[in-house]
VEXVOZA-326880 format. One record per atom (N, C-alpha, C, O, CB): x, y, z negated; residue in three letters. Coordinates in steps of 0.1 Angstrom, whole numbers, padded with zeros to 4 digits, always signed. Glycine has a CB too. Layout:
% VEXVOZA-326880
XYZAla/...
//
This chain:
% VEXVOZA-326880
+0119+0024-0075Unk/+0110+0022-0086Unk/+0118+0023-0099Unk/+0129+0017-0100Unk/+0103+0008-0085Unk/+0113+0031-0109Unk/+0118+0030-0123Unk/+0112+0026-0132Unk/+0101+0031-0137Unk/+0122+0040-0126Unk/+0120+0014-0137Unk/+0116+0006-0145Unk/+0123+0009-0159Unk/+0129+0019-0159Unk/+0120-0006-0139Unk/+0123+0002-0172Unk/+0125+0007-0183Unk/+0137-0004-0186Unk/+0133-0016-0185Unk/+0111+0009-0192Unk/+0147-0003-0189Unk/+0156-0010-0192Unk/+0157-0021-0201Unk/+0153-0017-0212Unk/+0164-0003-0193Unk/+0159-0033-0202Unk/+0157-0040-0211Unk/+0174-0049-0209Unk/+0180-0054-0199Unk/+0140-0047-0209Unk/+0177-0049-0224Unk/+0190-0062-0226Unk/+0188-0076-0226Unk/+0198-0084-0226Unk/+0195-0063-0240Unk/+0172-0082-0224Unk/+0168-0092-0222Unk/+0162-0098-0209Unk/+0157-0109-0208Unk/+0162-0093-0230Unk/+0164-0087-0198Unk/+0158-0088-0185Unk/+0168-0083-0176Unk/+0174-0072-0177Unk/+0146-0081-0184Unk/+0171-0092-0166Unk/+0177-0084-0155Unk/+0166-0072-0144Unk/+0166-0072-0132Unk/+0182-0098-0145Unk/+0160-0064-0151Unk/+0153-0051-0147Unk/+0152-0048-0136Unk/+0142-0048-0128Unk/+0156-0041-0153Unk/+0168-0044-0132Unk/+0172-0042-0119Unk/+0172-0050-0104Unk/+0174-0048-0092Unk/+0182-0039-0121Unk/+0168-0061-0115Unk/+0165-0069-0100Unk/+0155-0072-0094Unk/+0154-0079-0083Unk/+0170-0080-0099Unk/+0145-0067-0102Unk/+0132-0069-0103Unk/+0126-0056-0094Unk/+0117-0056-0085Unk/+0128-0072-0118Unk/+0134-0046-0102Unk/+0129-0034-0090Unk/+0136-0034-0077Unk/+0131-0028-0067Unk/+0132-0018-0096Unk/+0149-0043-0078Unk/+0153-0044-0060Unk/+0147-0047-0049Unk/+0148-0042-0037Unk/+0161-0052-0058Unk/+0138-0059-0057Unk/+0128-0067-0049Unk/+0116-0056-0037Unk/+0112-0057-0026Unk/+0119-0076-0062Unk/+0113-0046-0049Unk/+0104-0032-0041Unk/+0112-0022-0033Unk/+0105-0012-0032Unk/+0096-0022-0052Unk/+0123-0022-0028Unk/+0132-0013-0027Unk/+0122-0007-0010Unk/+0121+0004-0004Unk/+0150-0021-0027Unk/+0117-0021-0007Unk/+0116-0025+0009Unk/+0096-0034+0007Unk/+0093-0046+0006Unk/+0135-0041+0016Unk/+0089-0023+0007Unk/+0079-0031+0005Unk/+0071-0031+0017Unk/+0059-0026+0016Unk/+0072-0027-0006Unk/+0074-0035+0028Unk/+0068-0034+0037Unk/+0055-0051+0042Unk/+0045-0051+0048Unk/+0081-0029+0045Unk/+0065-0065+0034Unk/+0058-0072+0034Unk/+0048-0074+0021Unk/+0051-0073+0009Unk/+0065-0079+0036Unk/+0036-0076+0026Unk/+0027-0071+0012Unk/+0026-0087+0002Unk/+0019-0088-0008Unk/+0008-0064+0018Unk/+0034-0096+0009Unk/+0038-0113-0001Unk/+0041-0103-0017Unk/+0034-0103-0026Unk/+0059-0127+0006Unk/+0051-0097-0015Unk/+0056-0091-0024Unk/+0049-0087-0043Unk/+0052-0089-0055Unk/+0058-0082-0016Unk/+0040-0080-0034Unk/+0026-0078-0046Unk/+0020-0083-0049Unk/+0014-0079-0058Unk/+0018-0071-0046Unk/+0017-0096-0044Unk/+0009-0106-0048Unk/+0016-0119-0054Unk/+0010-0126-0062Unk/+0002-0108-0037Unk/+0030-0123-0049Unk/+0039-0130-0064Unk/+0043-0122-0073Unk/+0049-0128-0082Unk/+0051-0137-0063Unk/+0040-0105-0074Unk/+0043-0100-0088Unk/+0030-0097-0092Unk/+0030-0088-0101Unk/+0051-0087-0088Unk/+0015-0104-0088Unk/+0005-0103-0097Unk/+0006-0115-0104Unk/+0004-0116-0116Unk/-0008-0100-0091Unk/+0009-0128-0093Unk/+0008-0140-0101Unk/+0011-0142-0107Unk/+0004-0147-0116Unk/+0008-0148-0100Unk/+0024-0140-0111Unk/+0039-0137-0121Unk/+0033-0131-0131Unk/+0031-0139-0141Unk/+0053-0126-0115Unk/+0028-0119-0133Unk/+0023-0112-0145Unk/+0010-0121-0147Unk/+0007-0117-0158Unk/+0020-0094-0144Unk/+0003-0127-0145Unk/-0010-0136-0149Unk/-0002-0152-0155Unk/-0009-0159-0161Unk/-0022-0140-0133Unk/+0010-0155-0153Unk/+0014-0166-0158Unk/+0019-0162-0169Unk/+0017-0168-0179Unk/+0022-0172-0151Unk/+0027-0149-0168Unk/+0028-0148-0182Unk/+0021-0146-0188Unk/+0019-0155-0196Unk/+0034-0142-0185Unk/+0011-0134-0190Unk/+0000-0133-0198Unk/-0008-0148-0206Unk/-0013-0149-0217Unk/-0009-0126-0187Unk/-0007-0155-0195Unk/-0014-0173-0197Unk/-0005-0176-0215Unk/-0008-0182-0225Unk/-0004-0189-0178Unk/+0008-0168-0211Unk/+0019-0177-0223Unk/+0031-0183-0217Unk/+0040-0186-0225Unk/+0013-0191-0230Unk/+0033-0185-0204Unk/+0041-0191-0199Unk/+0054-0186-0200Unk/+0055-0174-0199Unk/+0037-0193-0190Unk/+0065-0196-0202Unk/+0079-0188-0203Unk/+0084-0189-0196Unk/+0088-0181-0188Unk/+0087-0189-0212Unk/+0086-0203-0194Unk/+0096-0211-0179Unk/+0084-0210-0172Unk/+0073-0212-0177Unk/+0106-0230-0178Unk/+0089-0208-0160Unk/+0077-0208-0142Unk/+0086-0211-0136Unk/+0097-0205-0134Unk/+0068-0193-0133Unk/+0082-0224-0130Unk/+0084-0228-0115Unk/+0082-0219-0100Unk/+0070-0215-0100Unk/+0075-0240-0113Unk/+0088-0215-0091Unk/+0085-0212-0081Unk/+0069-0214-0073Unk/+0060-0207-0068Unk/+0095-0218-0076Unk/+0070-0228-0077Unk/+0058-0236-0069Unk/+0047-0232-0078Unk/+0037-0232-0071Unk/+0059-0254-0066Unk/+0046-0229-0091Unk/+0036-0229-0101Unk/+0035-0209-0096Unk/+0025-0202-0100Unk/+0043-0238-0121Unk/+0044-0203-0091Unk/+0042-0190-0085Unk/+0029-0185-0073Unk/+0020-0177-0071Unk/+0055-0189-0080Unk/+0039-0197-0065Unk/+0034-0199-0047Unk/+0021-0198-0052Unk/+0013-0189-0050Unk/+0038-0215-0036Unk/+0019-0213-0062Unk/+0003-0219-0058Unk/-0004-0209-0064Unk/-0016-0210-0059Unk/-0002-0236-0065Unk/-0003-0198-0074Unk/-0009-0192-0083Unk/-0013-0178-0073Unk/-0025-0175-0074Unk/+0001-0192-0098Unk/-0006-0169-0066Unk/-0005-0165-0058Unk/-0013-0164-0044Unk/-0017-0155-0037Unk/+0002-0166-0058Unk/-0015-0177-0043Unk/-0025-0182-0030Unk/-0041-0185-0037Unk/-0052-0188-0032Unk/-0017-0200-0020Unk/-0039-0184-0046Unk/-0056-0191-0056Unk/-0069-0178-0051Unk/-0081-0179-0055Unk/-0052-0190-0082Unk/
//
């Protein structure tokens, strides 16, 4: 996956995560993730991930 480089993001690790998408968990803590932020959120908890993910 190519992602757009940023000095304020570790980018690359974010596309590591898709390298291997065979479990489909995957896409669905990177929807919740983008809906938390969108919310405003800066710091996220794991668990504020999980639970957001399973909703």
């Amino acid at each position: 996956m190519n992602l757009p480089q940023s000095h304020n993001l570790p980018i690359q690790k974010l596309a590591s995560v898709f390298n291997s998408t065979s479990a489909t968990y995957k896409f669905y803590w990177l929807i919740a993730l983008i809906e938390l932020v969108e919310e405003g959120n800066i710091e996220i908890s794991k668990r504020k991930i999980l639970h957001t993910s399973f909703l």
